[in-house]
ZADO-1210 file (C-alpha; in nm, 4 decimals, padded with zeros to 6 digits):
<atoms>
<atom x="00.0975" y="01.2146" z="-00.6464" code="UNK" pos="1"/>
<atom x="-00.0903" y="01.3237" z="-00.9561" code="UNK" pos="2"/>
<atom x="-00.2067" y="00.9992" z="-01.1607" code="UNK" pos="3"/>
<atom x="-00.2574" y="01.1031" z="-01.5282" code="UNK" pos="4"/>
<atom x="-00.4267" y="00.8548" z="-01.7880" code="UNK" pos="5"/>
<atom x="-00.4879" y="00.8464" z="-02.0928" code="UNK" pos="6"/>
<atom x="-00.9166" y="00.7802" z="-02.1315" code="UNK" pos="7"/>
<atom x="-01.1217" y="00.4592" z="-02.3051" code="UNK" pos="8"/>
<atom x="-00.8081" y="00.2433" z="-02.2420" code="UNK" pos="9"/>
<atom x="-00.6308" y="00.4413" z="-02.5014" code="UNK" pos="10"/>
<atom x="-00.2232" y="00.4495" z="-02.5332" code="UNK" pos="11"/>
<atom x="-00.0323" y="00.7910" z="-02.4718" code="UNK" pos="12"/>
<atom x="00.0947" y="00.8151" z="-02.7884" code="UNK" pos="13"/>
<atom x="-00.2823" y="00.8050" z="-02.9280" code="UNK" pos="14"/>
<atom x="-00.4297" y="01.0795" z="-02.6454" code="UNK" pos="15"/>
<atom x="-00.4820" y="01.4214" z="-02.6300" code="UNK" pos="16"/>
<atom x="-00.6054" y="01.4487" z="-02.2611" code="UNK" pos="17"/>
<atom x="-00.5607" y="01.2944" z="-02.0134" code="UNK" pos="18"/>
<atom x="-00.7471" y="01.1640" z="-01.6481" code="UNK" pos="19"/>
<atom x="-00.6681" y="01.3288" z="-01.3491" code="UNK" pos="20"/>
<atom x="-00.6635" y="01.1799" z="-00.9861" code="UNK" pos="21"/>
<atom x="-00.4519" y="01.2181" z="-00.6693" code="UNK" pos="22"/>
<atom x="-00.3135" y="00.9459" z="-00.5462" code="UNK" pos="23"/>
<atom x="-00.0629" y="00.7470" z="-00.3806" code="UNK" pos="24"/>
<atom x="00.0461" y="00.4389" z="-00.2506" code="UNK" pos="25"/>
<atom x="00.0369" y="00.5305" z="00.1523" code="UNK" pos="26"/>
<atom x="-00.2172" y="00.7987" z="00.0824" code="UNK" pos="27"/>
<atom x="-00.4477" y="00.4915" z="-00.0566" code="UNK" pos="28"/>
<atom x="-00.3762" y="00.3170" z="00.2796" code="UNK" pos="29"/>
<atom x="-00.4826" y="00.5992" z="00.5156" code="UNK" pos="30"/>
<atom x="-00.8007" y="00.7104" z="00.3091" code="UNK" pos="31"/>
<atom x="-00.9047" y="00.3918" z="00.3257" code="UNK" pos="32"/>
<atom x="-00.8700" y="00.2966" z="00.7006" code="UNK" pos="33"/>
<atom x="-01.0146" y="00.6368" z="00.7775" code="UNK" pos="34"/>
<atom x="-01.3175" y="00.5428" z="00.5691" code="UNK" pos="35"/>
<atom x="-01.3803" y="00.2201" z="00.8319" code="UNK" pos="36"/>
<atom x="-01.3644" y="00.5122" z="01.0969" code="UNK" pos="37"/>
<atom x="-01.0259" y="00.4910" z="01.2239" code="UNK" pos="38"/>
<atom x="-00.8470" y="00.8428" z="01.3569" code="UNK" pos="39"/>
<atom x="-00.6007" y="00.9340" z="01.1115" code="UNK" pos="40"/>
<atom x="-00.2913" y="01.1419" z="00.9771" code="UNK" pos="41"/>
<atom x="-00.0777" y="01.1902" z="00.7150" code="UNK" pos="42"/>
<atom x="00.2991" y="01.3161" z="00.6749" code="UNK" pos="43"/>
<atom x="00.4241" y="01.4484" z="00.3472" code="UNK" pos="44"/>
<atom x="00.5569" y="01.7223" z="00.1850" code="UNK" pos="45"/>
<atom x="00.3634" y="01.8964" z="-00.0482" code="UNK" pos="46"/>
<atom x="00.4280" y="02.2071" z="-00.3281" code="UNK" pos="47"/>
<atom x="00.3533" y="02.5535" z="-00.2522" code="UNK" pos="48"/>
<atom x="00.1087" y="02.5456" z="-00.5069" code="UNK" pos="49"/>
<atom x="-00.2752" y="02.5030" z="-00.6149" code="UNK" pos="50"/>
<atom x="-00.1611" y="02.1540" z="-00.7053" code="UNK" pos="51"/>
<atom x="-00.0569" y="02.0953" z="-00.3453" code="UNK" pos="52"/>
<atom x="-00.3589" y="02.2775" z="-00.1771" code="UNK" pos="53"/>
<atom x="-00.5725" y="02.0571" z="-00.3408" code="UNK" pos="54"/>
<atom x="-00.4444" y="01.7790" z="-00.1753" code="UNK" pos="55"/>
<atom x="-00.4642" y="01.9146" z="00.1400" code="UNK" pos="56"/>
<atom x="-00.8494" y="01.9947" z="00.0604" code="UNK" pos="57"/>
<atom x="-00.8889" y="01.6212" z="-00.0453" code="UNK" pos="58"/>
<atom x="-00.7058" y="01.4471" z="00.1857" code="UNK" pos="59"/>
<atom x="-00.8943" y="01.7017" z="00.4261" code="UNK" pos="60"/>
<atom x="-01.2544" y="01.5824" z="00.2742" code="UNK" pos="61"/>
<atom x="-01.1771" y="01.2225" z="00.3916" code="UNK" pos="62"/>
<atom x="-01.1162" y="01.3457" z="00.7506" code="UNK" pos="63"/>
<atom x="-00.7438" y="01.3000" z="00.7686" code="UNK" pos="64"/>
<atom x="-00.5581" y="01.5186" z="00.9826" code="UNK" pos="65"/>
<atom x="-00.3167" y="01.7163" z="00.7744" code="UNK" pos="66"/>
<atom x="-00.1389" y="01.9797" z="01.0108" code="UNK" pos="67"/>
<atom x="00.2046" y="01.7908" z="01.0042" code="UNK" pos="68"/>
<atom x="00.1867" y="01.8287" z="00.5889" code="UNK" pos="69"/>
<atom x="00.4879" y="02.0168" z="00.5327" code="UNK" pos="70"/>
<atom x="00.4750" y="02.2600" z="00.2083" code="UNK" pos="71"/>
<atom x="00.7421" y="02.4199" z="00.0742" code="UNK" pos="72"/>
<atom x="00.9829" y="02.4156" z="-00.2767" code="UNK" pos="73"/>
<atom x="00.9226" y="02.1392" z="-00.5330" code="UNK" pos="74"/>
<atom x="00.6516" y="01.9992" z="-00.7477" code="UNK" pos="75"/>
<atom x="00.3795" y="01.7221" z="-00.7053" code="UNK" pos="76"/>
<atom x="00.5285" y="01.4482" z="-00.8272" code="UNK" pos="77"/>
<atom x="00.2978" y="01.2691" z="-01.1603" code="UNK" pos="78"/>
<atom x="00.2737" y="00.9508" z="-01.2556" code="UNK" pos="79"/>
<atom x="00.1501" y="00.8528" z="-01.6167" code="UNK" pos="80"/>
<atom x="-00.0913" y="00.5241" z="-01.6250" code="UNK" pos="81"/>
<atom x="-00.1484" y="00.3765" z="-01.9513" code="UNK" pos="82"/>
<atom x="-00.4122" y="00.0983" z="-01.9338" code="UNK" pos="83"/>
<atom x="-00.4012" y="-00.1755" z="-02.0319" code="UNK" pos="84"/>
<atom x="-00.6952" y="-00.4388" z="-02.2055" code="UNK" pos="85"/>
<atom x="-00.7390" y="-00.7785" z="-02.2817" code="UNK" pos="86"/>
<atom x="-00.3705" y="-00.9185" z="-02.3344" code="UNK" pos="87"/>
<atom x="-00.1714" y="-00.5785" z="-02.3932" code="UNK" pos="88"/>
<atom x="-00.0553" y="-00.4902" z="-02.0126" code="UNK" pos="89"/>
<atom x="-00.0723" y="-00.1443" z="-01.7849" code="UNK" pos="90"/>
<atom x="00.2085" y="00.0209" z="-01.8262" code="UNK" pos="91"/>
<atom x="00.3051" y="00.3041" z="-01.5973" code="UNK" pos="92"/>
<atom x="00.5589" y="00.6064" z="-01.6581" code="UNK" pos="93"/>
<atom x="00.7270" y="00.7736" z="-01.3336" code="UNK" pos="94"/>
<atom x="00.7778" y="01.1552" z="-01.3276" code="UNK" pos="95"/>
<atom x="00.9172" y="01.2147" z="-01.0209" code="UNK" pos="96"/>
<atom x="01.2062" y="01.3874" z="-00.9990" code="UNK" pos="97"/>
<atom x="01.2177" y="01.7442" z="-00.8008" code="UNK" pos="98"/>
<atom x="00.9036" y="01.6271" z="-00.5955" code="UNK" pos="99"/>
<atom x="00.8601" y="01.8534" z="-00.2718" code="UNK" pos="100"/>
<atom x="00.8732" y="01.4862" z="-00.0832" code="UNK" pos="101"/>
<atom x="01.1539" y="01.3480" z="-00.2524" code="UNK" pos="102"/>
<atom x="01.3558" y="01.7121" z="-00.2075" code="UNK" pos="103"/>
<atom x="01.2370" y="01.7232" z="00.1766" code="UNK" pos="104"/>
<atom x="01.4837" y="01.7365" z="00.4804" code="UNK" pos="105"/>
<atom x="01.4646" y="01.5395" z="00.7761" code="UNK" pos="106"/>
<atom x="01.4850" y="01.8412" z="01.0189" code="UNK" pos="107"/>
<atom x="01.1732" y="01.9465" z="00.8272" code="UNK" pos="108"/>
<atom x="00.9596" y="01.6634" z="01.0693" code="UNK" pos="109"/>
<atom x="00.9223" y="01.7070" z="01.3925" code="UNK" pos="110"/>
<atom x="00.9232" y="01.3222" z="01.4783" code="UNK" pos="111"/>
<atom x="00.8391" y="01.3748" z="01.8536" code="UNK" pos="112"/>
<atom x="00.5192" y="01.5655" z="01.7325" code="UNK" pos="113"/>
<atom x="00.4248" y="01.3467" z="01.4136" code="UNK" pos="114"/>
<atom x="00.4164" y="01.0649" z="01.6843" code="UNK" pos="115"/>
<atom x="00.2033" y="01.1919" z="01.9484" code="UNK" pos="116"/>
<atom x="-00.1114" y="00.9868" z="02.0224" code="UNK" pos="117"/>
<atom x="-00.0515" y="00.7442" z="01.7326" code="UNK" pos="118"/>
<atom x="-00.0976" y="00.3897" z="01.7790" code="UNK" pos="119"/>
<atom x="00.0462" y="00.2542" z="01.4316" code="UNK" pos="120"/>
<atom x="00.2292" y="00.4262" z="01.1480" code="UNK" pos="121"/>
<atom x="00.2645" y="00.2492" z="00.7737" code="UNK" pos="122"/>
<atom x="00.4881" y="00.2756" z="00.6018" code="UNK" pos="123"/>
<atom x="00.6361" y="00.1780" z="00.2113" code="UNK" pos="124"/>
<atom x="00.9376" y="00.1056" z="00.0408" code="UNK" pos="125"/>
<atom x="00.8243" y="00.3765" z="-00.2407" code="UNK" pos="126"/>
<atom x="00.9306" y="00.6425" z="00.0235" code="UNK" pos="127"/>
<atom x="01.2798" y="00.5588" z="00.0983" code="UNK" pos="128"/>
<atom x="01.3469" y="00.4948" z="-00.2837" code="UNK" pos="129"/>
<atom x="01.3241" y="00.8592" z="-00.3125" code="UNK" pos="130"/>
<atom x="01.5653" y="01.0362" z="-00.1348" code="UNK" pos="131"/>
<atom x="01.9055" y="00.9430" z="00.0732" code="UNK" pos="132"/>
<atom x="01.7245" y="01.1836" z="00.3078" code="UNK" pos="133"/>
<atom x="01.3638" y="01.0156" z="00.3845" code="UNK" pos="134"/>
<atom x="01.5768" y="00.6758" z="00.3424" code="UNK" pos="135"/>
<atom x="01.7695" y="00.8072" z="00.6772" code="UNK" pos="136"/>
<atom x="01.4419" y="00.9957" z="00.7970" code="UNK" pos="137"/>
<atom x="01.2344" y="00.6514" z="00.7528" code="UNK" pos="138"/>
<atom x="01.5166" y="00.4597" z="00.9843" code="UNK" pos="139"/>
<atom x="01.4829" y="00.7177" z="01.2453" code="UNK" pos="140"/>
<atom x="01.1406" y="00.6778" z="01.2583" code="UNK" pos="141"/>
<atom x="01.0980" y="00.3833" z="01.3264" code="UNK" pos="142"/>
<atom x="01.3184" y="00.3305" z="01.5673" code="UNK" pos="143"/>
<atom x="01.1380" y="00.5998" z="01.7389" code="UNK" pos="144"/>
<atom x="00.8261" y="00.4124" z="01.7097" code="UNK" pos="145"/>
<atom x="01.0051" y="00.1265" z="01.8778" code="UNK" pos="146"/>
<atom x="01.0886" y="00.3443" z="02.1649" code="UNK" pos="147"/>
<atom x="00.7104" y="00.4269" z="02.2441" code="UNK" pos="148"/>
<atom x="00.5599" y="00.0990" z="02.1528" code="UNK" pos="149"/>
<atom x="00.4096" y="00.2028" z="01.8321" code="UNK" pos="150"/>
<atom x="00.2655" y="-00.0348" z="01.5661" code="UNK" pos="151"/>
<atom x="00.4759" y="-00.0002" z="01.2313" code="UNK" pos="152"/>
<atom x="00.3312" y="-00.1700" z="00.9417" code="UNK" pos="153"/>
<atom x="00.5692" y="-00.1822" z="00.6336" code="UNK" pos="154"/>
<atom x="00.4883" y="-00.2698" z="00.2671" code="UNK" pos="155"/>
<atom x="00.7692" y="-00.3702" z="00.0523" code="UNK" pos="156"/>
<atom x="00.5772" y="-00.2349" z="-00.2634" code="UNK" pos="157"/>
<atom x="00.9213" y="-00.2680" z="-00.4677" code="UNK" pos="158"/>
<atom x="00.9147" y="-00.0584" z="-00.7407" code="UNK" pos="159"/>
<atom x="01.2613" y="-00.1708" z="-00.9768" code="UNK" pos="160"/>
<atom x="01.1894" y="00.1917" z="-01.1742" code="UNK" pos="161"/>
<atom x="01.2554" y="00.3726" z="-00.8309" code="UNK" pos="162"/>
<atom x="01.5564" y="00.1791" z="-00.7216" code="UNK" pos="163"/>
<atom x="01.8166" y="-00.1525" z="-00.7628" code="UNK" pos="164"/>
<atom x="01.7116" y="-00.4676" z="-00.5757" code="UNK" pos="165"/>
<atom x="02.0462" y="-00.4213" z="-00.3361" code="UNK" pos="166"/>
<atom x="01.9097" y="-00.0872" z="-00.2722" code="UNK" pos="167"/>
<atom x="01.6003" y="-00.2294" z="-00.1446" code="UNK" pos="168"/>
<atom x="01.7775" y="-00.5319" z="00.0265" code="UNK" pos="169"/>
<atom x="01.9892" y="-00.3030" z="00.2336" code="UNK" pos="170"/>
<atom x="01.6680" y="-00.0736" z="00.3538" code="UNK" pos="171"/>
<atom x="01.4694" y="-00.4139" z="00.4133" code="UNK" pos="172"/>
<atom x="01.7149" y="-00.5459" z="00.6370" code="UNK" pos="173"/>
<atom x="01.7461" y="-00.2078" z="00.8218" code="UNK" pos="174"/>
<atom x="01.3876" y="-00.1474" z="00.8751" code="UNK" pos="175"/>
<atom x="01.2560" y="-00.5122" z="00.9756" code="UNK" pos="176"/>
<atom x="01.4127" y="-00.5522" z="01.3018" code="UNK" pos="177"/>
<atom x="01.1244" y="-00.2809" z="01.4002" code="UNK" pos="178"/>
<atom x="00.8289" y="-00.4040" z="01.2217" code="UNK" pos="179"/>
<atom x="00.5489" y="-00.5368" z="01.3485" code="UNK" pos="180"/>
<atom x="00.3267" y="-00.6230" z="01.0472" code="UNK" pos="181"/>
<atom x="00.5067" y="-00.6808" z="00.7193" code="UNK" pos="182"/>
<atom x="00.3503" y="-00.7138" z="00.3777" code="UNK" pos="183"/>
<atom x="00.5435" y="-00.9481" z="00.1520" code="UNK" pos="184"/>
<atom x="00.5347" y="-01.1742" z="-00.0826" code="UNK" pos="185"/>
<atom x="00.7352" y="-01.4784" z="-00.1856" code="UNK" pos="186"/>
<atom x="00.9661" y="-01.2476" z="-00.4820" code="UNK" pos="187"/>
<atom x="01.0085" y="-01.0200" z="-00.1634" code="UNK" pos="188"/>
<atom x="01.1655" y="-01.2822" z="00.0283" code="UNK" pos="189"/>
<atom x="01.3323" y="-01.4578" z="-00.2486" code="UNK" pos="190"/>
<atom x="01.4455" y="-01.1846" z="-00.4531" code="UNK" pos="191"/>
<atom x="01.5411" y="-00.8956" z="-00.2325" code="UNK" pos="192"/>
<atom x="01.5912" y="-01.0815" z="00.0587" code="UNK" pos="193"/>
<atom x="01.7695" y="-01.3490" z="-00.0512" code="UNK" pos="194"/>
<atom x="01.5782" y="-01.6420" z="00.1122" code="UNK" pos="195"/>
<atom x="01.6513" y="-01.9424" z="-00.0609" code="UNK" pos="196"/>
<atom x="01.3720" y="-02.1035" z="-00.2762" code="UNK" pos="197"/>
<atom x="01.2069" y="-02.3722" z="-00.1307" code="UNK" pos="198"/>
<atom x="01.0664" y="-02.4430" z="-00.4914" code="UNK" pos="199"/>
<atom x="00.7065" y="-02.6018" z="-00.3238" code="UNK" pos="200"/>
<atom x="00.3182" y="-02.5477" z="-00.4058" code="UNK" pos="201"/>
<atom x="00.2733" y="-02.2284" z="-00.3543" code="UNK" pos="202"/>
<atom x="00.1065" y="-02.2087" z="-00.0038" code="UNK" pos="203"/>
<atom x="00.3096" y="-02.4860" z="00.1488" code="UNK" pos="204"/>
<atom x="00.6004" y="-02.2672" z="-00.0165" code="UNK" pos="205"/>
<atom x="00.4988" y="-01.9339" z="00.1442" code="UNK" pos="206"/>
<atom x="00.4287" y="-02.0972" z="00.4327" code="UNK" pos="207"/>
<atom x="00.8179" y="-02.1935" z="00.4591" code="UNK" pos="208"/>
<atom x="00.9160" y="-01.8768" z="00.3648" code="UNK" pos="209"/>
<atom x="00.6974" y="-01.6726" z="00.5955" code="UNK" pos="210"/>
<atom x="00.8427" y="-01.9588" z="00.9084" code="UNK" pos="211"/>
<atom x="01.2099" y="-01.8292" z="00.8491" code="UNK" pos="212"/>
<atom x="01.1252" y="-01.4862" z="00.7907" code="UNK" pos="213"/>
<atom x="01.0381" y="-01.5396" z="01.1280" code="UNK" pos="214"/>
<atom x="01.2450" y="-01.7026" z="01.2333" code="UNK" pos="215"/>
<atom x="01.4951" y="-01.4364" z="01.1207" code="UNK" pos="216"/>
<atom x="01.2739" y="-01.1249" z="01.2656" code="UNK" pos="217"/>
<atom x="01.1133" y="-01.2469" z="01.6152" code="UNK" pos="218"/>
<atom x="00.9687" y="-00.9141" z="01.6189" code="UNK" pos="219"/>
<atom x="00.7048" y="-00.9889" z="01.3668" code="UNK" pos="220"/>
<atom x="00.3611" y="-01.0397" z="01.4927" code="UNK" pos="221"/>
<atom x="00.2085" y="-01.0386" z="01.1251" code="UNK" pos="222"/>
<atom x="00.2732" y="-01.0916" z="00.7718" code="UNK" pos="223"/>
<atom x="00.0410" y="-01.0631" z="00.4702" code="UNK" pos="224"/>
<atom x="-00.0080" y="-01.0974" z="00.1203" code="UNK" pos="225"/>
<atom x="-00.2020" y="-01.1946" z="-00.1855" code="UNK" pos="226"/>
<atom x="-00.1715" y="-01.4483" z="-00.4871" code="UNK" pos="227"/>
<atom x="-00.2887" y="-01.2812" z="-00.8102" code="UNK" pos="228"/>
<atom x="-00.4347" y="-01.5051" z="-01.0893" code="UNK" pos="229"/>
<atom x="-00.4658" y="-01.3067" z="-01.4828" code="UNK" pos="230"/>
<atom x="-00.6749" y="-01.4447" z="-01.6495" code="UNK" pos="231"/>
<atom x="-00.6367" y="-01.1551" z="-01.8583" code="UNK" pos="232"/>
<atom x="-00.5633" y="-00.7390" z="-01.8105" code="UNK" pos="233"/>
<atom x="-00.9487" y="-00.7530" z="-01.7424" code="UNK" pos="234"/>
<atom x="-01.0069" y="-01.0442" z="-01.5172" code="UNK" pos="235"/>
<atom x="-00.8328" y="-01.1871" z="-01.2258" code="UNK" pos="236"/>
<atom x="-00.8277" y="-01.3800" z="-00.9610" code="UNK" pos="237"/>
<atom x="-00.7023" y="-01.3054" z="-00.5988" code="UNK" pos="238"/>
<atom x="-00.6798" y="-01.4634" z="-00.2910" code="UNK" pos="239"/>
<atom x="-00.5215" y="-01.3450" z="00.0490" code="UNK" pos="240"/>
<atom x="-00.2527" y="-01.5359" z="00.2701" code="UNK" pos="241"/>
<atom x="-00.1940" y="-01.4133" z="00.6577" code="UNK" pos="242"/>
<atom x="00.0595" y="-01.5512" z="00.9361" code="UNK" pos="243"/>
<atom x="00.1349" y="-01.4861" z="01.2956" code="UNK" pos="244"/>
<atom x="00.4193" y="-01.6989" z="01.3258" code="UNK" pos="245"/>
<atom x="00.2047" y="-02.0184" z="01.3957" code="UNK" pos="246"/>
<atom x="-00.1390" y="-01.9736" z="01.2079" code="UNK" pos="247"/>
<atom x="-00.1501" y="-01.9602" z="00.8368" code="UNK" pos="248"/>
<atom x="-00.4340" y="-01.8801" z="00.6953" code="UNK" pos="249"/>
<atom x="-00.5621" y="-01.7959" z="00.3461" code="UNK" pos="250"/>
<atom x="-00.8694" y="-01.6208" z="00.1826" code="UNK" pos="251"/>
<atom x="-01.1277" y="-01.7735" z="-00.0108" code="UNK" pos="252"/>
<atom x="-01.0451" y="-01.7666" z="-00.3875" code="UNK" pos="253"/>
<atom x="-01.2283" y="-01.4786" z="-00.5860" code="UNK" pos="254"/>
<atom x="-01.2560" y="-01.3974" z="-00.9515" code="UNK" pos="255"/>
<atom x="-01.3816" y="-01.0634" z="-01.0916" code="UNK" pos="256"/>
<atom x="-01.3761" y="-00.7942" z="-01.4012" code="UNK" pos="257"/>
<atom x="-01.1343" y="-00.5124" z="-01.3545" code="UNK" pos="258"/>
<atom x="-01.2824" y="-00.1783" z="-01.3865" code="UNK" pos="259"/>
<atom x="-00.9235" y="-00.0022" z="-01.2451" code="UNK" pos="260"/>
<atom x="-00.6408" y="-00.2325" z="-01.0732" code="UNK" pos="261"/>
<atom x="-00.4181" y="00.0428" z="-00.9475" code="UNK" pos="262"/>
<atom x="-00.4368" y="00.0504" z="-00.5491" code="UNK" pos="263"/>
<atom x="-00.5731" y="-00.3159" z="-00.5072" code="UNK" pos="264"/>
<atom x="-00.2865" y="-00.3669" z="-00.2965" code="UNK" pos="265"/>
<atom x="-00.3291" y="-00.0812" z="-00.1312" code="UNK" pos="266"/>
<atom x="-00.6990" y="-00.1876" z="-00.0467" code="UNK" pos="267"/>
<atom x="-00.5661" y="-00.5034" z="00.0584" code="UNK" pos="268"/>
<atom x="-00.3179" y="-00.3700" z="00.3334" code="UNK" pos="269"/>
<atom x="-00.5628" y="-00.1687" z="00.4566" code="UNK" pos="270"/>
<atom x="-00.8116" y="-00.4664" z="00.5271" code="UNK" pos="271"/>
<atom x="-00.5610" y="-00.6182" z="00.7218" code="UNK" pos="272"/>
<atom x="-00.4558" y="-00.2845" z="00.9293" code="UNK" pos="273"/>
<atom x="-00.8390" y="-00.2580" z="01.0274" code="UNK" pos="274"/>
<atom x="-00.9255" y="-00.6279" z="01.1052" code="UNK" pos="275"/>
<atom x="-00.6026" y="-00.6223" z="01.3376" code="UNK" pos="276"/>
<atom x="-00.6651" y="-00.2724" z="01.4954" code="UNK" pos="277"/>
<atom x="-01.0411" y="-00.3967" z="01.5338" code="UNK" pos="278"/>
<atom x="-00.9327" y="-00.7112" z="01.7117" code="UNK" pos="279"/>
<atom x="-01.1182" y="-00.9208" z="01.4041" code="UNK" pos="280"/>
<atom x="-01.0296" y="-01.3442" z="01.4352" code="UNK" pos="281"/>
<atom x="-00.7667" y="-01.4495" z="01.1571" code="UNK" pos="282"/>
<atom x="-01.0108" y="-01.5938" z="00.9593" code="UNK" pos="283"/>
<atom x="-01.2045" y="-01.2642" z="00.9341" code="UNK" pos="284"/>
<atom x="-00.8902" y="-01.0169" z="00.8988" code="UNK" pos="285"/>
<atom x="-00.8172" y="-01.2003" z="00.6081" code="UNK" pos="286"/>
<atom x="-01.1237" y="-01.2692" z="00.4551" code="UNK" pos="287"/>
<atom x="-01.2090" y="-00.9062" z="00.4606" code="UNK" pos="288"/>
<atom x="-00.8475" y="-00.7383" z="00.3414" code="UNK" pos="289"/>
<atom x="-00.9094" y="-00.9768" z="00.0750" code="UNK" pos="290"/>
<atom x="-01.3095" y="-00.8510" z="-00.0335" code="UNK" pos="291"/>
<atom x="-01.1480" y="-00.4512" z="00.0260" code="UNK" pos="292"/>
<atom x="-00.8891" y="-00.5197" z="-00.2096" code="UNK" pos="293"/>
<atom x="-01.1872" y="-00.7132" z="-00.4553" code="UNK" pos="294"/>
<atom x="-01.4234" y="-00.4316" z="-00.4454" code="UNK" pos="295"/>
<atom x="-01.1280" y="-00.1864" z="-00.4812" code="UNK" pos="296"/>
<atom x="-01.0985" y="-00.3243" z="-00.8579" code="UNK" pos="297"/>
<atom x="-01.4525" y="-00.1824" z="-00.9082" code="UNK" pos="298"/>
<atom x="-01.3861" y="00.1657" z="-00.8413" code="UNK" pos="299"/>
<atom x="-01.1952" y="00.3931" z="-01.0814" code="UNK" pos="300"/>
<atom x="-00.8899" y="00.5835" z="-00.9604" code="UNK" pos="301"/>
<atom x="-00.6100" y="00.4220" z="-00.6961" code="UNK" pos="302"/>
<atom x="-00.8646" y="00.5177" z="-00.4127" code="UNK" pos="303"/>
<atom x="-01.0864" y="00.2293" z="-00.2289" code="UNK" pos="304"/>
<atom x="-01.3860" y="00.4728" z="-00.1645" code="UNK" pos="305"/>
<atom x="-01.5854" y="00.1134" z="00.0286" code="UNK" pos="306"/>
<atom x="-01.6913" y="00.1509" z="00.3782" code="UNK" pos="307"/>
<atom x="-01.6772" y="-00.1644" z="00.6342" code="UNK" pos="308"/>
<atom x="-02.0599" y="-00.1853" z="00.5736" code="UNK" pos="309"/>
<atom x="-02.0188" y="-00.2829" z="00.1818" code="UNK" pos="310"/>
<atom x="-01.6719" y="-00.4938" z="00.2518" code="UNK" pos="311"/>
<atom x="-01.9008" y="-00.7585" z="00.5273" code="UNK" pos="312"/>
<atom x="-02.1862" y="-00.7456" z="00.2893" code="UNK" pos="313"/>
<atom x="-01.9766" y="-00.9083" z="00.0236" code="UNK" pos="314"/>
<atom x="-01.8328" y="-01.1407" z="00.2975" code="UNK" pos="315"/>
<atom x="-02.1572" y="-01.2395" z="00.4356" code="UNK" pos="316"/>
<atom x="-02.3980" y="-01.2537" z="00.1516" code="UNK" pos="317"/>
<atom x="-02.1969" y="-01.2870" z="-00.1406" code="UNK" pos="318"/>
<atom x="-02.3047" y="-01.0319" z="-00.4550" code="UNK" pos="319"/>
<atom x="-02.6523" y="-00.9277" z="-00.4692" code="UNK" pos="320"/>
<atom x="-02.7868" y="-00.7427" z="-00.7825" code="UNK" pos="321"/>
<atom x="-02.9113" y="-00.4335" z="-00.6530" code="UNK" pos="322"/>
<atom x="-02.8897" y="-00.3275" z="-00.2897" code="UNK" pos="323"/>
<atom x="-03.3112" y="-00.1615" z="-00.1969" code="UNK" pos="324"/>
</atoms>
């Protein structure tokens, strides 16, 4: 997608121009784990435009492998990001519709070659929002992925301007009986899937939720998320919560200015992707999805541009002034 915002925290209605990045909510994922060195690829479709090469050249630029990009009709879809400061909230304005993705056609994939050599796919619940047609292709896929013993990761990232909670429910319940690593949190569970409330602290409460989620979906191996504390639009606090069905284990608490918040999450799932595919303890997987998604905040535009180098620095020696 094309992120457009307004600059010096002003609103739309007071800007004439407007910042321009590419972005995108499993393109932010991939960047990011090819960044810690992992082999990558991406699957999209993009227009038949200079709009849509130059995502190809950028996604390109961070080694990703690009040749099952499909381009044809459409447009990129844009996304308008107001930000926010102090006590007056991001808001975020979705221009979507006609996007080459959300227009695609599930004959346009070639699922037996999208899946050759790959490990783990991720996945979101943006995606399927889109289209009855990537909703059906997403279903397919996994299930393929199941066939060949293929990691899928799925994040719920439930976006209520995209589509209905029941929407979402009905997808959710589709898609988790092949997931291996699941990224929810306790409104997930609660609110789209219905879990009753066990109305505890917050960690013993996850914890309970996380147990029948389980419970529910033996084929889990993993489930993350994060607790977010505003203190206000500028400063926050975040820790990060992981379980394998027996272990819980959380994140040390940290607090931090906000330079850009859009694609912390993203930096957070990606943390966990690489401490799992790089056989990390729980303790560590955590610890660093939670300092990715930290330093993410730090960076402008939705794109965690950290290496593994900078994420265990922060891990292991806290924050130093200047690095010599």
């Amino acid at each position: 997608m094309l992120r457009l915002s307004p600059p010096n925290h002003l609103k739309i209605i007071q800007s004439n121009s407007f910042d321009a990045v590419y972005s995108g909510g499993e393109a932010n994922v991939i960047i990011s784990l090819s960044i810690f060195g992992h082999d990558t690829k991406f699957v999209t479709k993009l227009p038949d435009n200079h709009l849509g090469t130059t995502v190809l050249n950028k996604l390109g630029g961070y080694k990703i492998d690009i040749d099952d990009i499909v381009v044809g009709e459409g447009r990129l879809g844009i996304y308008y990001s107001e930000i926010g400061h102090g006590l007056r909230s991001t808001e975020v304005i979705y221009d979507r519709k006609y996007s080459a993705v959300s227009m695609a056609k599930k004959e346009e994939f070639d699922i037996d070659k999208i899946l050759d050599g790959v490990g783990l796919v991720h996945l979101s619940g943006i995606t399927p929002a889109l289209s009855k047609e990537l909703y059906e292709f997403m279903i397919d896929l996994v299930k393929a992925c199941n066939e060949r013993g293929i990691l899928v990761s799925y994040d719920s990232n439930f976006r209520s301007k995209l589509w209905s909670i029941e929407e979402a429910r009905g997808f959710m319940e589709q898609i988790l009986p092949y997931v291996d690593i699941a990224f929810l949190g306790h409104l997930d569970m609660t609110n789209i899937l219905k879990f009753e409330n066990p109305n505890l602290e917050f960690d013993e409460n996850l914890k309970t939720l996380y147990t029948k989620l389980f419970e529910k979906y033996p084929n889990l191996k993993y489930t993350a998320c994060t607790k977010r504390t505003v203190n206000s639009i500028n400063n926050n606090g975040l820790e990060g919560y992981l379980f394998d069905g027996e272990n819980f284990t959380k994140s040390n608490l940290y607090t931090f200015d906000i330079l850009d918040r859009v694609g912390g999450g993203d930096a957070f799932t990606a943390g966990v992707l690489h401490g799992i595919l790089s056989n990390m303890d729980q303790e560590r997987i955590i610890e660093f999805a939670i300092c990715a998604s930290v330093l993410k905040h730090s960076i402008q535009g939705d794109i965690n541009l950290v290496d593994e180098e900078t994420v265990n620095a922060l891990i292991d020696n806290g924050l130093t002034n200047i690095k010599r």
